[in-house]
Backbone as CSV, one residue per row, in Angstrom:
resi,resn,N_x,N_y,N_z,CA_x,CA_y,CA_z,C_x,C_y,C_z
1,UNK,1.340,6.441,-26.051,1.343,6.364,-24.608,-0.102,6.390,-24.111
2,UNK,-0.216,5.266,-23.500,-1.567,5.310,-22.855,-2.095,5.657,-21.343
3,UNK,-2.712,6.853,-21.746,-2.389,8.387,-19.919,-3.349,7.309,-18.899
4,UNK,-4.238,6.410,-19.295,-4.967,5.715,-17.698,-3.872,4.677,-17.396
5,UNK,-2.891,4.219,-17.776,-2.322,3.359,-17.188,-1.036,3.936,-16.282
6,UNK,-0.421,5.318,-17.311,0.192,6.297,-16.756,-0.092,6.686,-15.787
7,UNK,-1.499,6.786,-15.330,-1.602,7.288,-13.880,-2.237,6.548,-12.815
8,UNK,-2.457,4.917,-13.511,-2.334,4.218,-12.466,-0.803,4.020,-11.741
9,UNK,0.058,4.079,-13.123,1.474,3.720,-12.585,1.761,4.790,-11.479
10,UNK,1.745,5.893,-11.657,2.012,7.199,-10.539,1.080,7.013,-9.293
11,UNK,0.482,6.557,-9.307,-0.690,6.338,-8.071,-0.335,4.782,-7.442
12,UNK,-0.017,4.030,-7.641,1.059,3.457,-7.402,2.287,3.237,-6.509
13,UNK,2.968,4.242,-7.771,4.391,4.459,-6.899,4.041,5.665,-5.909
14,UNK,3.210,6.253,-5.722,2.723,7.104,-4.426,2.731,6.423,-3.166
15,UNK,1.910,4.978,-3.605,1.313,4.442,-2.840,2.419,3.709,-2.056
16,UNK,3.001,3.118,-3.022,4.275,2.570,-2.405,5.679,3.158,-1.827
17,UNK,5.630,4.217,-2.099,6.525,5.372,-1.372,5.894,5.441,-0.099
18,UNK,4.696,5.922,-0.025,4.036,6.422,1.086,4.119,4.919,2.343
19,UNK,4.215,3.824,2.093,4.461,2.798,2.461,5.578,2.553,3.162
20,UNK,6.555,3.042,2.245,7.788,2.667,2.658,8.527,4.001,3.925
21,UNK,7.736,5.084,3.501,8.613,5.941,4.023,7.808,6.175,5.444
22,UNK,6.356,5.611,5.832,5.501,6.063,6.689,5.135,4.736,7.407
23,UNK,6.032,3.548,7.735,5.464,2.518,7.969,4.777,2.452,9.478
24,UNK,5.636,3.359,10.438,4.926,2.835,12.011,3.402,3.650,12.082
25,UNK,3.495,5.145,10.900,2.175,5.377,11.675,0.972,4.721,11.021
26,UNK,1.331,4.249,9.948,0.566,3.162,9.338,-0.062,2.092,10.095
27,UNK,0.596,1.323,10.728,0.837,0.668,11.855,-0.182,1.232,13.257
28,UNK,0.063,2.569,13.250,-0.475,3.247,15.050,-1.254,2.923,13.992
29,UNK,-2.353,3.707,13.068,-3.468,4.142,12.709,-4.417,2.597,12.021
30,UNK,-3.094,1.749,11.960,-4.577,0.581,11.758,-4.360,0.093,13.383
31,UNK,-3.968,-0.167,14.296,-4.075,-0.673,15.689,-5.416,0.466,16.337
32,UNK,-4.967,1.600,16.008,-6.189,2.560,17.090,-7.279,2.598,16.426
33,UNK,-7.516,2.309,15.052,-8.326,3.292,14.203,-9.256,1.644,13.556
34,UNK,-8.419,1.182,12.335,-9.210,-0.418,12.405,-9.682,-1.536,12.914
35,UNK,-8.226,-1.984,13.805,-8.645,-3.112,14.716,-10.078,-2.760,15.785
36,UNK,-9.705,-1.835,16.083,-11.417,-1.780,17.399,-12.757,-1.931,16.065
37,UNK,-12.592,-1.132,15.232,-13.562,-1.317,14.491,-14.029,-2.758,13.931
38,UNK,-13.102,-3.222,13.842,-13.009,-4.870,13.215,-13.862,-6.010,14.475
39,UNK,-13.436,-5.242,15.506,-13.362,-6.237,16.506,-15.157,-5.941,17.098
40,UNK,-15.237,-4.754,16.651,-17.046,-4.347,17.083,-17.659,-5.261,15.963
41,UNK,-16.932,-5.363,15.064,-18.197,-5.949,13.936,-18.025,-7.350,14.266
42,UNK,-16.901,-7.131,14.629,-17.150,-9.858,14.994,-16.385,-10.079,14.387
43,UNK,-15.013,-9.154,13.935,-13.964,-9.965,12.967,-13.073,-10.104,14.654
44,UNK,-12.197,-11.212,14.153,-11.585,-11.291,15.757,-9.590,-11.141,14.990
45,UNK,-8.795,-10.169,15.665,-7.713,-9.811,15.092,-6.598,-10.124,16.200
46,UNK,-5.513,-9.920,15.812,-4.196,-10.632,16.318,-3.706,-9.058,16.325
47,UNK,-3.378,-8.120,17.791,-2.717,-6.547,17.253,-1.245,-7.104,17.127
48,UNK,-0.519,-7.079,16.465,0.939,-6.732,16.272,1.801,-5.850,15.299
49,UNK,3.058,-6.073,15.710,3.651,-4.815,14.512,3.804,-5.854,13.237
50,UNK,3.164,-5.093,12.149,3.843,-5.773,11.287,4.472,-4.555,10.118
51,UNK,5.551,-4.017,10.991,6.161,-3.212,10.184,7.239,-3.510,8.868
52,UNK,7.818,-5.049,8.780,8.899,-5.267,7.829,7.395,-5.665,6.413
53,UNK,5.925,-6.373,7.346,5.025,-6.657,5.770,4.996,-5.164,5.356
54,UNK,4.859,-3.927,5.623,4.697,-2.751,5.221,5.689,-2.681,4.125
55,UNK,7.419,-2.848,4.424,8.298,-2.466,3.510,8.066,-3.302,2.364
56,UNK,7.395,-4.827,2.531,7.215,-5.760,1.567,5.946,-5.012,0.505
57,UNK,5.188,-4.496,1.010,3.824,-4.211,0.160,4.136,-3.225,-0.735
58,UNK,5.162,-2.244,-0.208,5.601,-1.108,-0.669,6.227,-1.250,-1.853
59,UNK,7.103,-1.922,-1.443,7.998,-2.807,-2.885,6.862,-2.919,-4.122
60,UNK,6.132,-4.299,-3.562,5.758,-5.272,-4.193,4.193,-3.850,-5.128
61,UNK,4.062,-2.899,-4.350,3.694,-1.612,-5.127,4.287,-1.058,-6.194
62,UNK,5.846,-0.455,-5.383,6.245,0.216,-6.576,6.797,-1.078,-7.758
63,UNK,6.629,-2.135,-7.651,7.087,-3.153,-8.486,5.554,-3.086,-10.107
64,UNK,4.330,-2.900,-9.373,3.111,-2.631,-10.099,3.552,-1.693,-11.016
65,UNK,3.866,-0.760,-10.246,4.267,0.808,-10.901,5.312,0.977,-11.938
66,UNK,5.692,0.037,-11.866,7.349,0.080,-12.902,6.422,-0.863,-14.127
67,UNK,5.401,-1.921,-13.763,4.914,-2.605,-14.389,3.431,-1.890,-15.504
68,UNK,3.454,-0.981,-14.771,2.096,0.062,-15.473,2.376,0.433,-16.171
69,UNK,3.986,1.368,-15.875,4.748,2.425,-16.724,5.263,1.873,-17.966
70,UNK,5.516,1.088,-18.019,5.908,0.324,-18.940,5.083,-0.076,-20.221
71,UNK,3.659,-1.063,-19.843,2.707,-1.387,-20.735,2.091,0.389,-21.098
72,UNK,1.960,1.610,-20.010,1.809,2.832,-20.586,2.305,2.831,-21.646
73,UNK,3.428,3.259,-21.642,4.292,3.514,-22.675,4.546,2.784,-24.150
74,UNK,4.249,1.395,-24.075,4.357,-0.026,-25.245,3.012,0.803,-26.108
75,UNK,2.298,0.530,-25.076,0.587,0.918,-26.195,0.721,2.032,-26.815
């Protein structure tokens, strides 16, 4: 079992939990917190919800994570 891939896989599925289960304030905190910042530096942004890409990333996370755990474990 190989423990750095092991704990990429867990860091991971953190990540993608935390995704899934926390999507609107995810959401408040990049609208109040990134976009102004983005928008001082000259990036020019579109604010909307994009709360269903959140459940997608989350997935497509813990999907990594099942994929880590796995090659962990082979090696």
């Amino acid at each position: 079992m190989d423990i750095s891939y092991f704990i990429r896989s867990i860091i991971f599925l953190v990540g993608g939990l935390l995704i899934i289960i926390f999507p609107k304030e995810l959401n408040n905190f990049k609208n109040h917190y990134i976009v102004p910042f983005l928008i001082k530096v000259g990036f020019k942004s579109k604010i909307k919800d994009e709360i269903k890409g959140y459940y997608q990333l989350g997935i497509v996370f813990i999907l990594i994570s099942v994929v880590l755990f796995i090659v962990s474990i082979t090696l």
